[in-house]
C-alpha positions as a LaTeX table, in Angstrom:
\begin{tabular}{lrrr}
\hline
Residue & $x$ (\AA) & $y$ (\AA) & $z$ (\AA) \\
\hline
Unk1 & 111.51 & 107.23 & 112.98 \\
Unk2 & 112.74 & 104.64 & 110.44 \\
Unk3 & 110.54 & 102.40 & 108.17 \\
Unk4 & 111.47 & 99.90 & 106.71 \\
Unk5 & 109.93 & 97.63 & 104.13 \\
Unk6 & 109.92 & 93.88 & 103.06 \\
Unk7 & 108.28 & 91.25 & 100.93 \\
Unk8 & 108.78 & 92.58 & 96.93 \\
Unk9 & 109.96 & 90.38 & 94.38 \\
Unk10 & 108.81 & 88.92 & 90.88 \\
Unk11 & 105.46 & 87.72 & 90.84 \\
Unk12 & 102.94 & 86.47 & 87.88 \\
Unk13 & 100.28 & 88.53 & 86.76 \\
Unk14 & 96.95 & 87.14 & 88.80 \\
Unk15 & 99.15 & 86.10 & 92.17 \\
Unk16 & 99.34 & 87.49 & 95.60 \\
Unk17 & 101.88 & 89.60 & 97.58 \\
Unk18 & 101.67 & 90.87 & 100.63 \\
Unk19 & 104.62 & 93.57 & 101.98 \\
Unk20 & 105.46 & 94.33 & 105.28 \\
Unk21 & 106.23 & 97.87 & 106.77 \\
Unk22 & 108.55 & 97.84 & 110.10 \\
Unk23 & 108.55 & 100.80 & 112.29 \\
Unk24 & 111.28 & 101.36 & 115.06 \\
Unk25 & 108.29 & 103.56 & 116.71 \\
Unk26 & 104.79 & 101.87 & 117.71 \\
Unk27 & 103.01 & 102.28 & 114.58 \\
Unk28 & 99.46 & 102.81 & 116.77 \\
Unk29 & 101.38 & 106.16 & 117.75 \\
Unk30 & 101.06 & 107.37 & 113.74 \\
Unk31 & 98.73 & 109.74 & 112.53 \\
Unk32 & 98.58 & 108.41 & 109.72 \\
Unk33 & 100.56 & 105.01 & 108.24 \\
Unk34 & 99.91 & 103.91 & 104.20 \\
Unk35 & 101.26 & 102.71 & 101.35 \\
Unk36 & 102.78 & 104.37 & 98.29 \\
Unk37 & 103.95 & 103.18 & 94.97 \\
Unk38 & 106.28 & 104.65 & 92.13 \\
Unk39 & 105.72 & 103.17 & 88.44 \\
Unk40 & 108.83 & 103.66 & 86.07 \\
Unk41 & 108.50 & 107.38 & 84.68 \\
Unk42 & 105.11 & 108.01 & 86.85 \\
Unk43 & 104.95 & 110.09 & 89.45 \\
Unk44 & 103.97 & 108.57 & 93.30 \\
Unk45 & 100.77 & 107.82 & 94.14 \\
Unk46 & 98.76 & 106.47 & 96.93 \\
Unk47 & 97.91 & 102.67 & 97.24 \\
Unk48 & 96.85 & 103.01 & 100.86 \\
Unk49 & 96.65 & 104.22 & 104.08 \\
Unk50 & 95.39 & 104.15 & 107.75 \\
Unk51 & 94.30 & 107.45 & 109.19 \\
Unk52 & 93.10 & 108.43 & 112.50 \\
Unk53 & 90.96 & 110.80 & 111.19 \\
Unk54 & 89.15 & 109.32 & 108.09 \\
Unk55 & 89.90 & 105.68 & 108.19 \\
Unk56 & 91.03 & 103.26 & 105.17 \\
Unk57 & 91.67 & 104.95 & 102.02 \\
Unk58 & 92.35 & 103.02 & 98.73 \\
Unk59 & 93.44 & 104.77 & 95.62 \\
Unk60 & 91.40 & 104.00 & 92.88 \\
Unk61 & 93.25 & 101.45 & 91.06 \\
Unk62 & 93.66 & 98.99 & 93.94 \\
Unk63 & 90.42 & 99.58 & 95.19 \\
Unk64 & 88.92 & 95.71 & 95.19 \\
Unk65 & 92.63 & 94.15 & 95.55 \\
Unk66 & 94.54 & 95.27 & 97.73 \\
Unk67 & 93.79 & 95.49 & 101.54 \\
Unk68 & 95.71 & 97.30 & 104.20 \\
Unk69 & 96.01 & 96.28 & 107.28 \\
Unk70 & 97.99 & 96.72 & 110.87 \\
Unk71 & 99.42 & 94.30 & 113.41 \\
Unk72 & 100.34 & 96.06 & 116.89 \\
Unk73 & 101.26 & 93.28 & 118.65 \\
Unk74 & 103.93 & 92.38 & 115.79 \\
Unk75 & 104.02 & 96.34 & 115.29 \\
Unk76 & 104.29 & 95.61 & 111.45 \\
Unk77 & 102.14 & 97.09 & 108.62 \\
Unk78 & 100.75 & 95.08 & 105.86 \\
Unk79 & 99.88 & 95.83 & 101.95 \\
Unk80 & 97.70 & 92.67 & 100.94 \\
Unk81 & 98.09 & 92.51 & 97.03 \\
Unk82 & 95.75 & 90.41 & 95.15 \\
Unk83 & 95.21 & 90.15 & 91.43 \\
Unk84 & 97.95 & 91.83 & 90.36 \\
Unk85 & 98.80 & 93.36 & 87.09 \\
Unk86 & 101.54 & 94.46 & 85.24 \\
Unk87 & 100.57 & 97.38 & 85.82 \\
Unk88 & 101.23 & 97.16 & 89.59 \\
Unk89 & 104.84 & 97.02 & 89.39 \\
Unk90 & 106.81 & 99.53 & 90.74 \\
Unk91 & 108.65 & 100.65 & 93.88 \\
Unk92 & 106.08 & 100.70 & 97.08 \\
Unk93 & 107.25 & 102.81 & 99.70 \\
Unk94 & 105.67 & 102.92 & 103.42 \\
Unk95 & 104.51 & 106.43 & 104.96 \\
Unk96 & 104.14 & 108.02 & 108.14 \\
Unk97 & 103.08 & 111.39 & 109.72 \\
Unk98 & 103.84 & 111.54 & 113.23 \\
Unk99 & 103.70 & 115.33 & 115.09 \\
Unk100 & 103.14 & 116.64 & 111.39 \\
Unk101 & 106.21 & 114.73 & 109.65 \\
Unk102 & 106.21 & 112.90 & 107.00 \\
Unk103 & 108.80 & 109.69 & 106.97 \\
Unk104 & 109.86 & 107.54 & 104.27 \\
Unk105 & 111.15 & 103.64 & 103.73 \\
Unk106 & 113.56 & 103.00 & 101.16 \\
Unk107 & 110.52 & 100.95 & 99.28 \\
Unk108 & 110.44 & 97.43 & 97.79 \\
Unk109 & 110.12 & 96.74 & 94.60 \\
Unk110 & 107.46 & 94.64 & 93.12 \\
Unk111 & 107.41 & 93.31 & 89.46 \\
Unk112 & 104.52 & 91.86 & 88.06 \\
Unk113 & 105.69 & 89.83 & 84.90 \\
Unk114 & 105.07 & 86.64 & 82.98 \\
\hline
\end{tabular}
């Protein structure tokens, strides 16, 4: 399985974003498909994810901005960011579990910057 992610850049604090997460499985097939992000010197933490088991899941600080979201006929996942803060920037990575493993993107960074 390969992931691969699309859509960072430099954005203004307040704008939108939204990244893109390409699969070269189905991404209905996934256990479980999210969102993770990487602050300089922070450790990773969820932004979200789409389980089959529990649902949506937001981590706290995007909770209210951001909105995750699937496309199966374009087989592409989606991070809607809105509002976003400086404090947003980082590297966002996608995540799957398939058969009990975990895969990886390379990520794409987002800055958030005046």
């Amino acid at each position: 399985v390969q992931l691969v992610e699309s859509g960072g850049g430099l954005v203004q604090p307040g704008e939108s974003r939204r990244l893109s997460c390409g699969a070269s499985g189905s991404i209905k097939s996934f256990n479980l498909i999210g969102w993770y992000r990487q602050a300089p010197g922070k450790q990773r933490e969820l932004a979200a994810s789409l389980s089959r088991s529990v649902g949506i899941s937001y981590g706290d600080s995007v909770k209210g901005r951001f909105t995750i979201s699937r496309d199966d006929g374009k087989n592409l996942l989606y991070l809607q960011m809105n509002s976003l803060k400086p404090e947003d920037t980082g590297l966002y990575y996608c995540n799957a579990v398939l058969l009990e493993v975990e895969y990886w993107g390379p990520g794409t960074q987002v800055t958030v910057s005046s």
